[in-house]
C-alpha positions in Angstrom: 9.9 -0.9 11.5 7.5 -1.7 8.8 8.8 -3.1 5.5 9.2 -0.4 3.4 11.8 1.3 5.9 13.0 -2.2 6.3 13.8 -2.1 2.8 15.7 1.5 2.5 18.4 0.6 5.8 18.9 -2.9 3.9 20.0 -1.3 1.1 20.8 2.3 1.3 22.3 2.0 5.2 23.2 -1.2 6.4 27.0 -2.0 5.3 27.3 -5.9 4.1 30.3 -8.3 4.5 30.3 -9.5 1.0 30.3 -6.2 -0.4 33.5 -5.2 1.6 31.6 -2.8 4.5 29.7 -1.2 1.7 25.6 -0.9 1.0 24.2 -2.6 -2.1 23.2 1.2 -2.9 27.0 2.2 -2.5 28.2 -0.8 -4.6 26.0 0.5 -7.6 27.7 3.6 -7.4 24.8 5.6 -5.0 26.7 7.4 -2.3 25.0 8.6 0.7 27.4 11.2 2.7 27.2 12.0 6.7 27.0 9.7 9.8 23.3 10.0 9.8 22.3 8.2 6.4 18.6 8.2 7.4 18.9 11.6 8.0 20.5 12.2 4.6 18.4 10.0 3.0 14.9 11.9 4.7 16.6 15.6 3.6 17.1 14.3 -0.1 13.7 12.8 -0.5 
């Protein structure tokens, strides 16, 4: 995975602890819908 992609699952796919399960995306109010996030994410871009 190179670091851009890196980059987008830290913080659009990858739940974190200290934000209760939720992505830094999803804390600032960004919601990304369906099991497949990348997916999503790919579709929307």
């Amino acid at each position: 995975m190179n670091q851009r992609a890196s980059q987008i699952y830290h913080n659009y796919v990858r739940p974190h602890m200290a934000l209760d399960n939720r992505t830094p995306a999803e804390a600032c109010g960004i919601e990304i819908k369906g099991k497949d996030k990348w997916k999503t994410l790919i579709e929307n871009s």
